[in-house]
C-alpha positions as CSV (number, residue, x, y, z in Angstrom):
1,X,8.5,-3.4,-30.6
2,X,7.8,-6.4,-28.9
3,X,7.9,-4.7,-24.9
4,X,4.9,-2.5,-26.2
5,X,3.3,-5.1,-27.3
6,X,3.7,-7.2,-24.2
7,X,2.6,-4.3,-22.1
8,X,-0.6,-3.7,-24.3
9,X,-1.8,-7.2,-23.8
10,X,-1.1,-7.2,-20.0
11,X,-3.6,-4.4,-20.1
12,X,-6.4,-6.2,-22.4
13,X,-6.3,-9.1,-20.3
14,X,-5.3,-7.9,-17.1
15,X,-8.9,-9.1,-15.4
16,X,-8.3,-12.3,-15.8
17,X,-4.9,-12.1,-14.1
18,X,-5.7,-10.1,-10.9
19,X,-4.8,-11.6,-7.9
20,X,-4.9,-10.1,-3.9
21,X,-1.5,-8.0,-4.1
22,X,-1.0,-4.5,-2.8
23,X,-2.1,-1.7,-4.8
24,X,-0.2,1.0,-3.8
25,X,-2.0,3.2,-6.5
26,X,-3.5,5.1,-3.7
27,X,-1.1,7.1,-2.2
28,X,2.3,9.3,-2.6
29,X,5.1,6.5,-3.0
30,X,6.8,4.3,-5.7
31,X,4.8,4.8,-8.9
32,X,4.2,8.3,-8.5
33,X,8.6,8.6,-7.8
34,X,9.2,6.8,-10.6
35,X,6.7,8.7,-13.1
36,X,8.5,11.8,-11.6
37,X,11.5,10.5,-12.1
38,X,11.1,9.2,-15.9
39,X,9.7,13.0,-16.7
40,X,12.9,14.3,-15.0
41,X,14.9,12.4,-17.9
42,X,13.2,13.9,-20.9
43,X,13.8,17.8,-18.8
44,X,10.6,18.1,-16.7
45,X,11.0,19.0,-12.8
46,X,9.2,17.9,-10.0
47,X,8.6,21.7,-9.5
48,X,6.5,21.6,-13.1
49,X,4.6,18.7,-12.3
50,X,0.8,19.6,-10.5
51,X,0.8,17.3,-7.8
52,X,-3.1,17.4,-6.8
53,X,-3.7,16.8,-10.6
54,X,-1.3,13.5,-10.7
55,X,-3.4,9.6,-10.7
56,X,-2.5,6.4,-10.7
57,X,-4.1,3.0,-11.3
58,X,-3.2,-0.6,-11.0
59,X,-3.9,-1.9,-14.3
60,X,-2.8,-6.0,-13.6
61,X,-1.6,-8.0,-11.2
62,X,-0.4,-11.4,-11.1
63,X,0.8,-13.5,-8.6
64,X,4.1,-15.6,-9.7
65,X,4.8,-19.0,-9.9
66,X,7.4,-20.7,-7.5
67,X,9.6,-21.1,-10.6
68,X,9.6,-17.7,-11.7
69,X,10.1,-16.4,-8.2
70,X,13.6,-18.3,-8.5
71,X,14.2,-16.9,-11.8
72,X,13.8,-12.9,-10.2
73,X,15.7,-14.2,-7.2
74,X,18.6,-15.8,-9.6
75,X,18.5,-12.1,-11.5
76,X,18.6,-9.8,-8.6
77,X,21.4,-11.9,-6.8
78,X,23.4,-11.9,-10.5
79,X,22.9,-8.1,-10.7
80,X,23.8,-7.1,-7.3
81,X,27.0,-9.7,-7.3
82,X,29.6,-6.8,-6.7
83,X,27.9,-6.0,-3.4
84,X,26.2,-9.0,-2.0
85,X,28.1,-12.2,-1.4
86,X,25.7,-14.1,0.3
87,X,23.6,-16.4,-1.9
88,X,20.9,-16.1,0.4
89,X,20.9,-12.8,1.1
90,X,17.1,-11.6,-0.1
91,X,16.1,-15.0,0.4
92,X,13.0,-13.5,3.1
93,X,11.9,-11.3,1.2
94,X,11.7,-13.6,-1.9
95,X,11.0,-16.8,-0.9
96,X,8.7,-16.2,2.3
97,X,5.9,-14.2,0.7
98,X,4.0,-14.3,-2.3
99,X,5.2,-12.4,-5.1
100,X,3.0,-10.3,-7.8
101,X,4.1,-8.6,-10.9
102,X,1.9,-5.5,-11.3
103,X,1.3,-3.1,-14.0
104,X,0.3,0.9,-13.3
105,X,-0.6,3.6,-15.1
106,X,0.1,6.9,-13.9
107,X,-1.2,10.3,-15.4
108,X,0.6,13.6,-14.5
109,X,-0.3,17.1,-15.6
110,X,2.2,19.8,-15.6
111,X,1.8,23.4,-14.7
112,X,1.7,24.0,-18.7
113,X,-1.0,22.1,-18.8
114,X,0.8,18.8,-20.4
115,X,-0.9,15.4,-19.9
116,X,1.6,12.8,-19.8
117,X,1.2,9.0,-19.1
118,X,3.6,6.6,-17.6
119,X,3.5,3.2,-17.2
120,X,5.6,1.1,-14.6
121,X,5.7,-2.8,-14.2
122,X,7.4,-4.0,-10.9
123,X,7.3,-6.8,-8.3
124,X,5.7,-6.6,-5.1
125,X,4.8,-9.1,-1.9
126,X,1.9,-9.4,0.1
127,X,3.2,-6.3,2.4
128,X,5.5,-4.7,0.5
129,X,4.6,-2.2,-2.5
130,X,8.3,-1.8,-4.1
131,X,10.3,-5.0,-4.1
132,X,12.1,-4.6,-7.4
133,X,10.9,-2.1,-10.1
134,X,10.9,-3.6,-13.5
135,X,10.8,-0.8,-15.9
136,X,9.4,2.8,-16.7
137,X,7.7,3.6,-19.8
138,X,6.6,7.5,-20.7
139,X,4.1,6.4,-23.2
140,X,2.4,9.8,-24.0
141,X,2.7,12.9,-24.4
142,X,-0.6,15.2,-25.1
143,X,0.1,19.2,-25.4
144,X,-3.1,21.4,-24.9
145,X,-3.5,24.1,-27.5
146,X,-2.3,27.8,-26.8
């Protein structure tokens, strides 16, 4: 109950937290994958899914603080443990560049005519869009009338 929460206030205040990040809302790439992919888990292909139809929009942005950078650097080093041994290992991508946590919503329409909404929250730098995704939330579902 709390991570819908979290996500609804990021939303309502999410002018005061913009910061210059990439918004990669614009073209075919991560959030527009990932909404795919999170409609493939509840049985709907990227073959039902009308591509010229599908939007997406950077709802917030906000740039981290040097502390929390560590903390994501800490959590990505924990969680990839079994295959990188070297402490330092995303240390340029981390530690050289500033780093934004961004929230986008995505809208997709099916061939059925289905409206569903997906929102994603990830990490990005200055020049790159995908960093670290964060999580994927399908957050509705509207069926249009026979």
């Amino acid at each position: 109950m709390i991570k819908p929460i979290l996500l609804l206030a990021a939303v309502a205040f999410s002018s005061v937290a913009q910061a210059a990040a990439p918004d990669c809302s614009q073209s075919w790439n991560f959030p527009w994958n990932l909404s795919i992919l999170a409609l493939k888990r509840i049985g709907i292909s990227a073959d039902e899914i009308e591509r010229g139809n599908m939007s997406t929009t950077l709802l917030m942005t906000e740039k981290l603080s040097d502390e929390k950078v560590r903390a994501v650097l800490d959590r990505k080093l924990y969680l990839s443990r079994d295959l990188v041994k070297d402490p330092h290992y995303l240390d340029d991508v981390y530690l050289n560049k500033n780093i934004y946590f961004q929230l986008y919503k995505t809208v997709m329409y099916t061939t059925k005519g289905d409206r569903h909404v997906v929102l994603l929250t990830q990490y990005a730098t200055d020049g790159d869009c995908d960093i670290s995704t964060q999580q994927t939330y399908i957050v509705a579902k509207e069926v249009l009338p026979e």
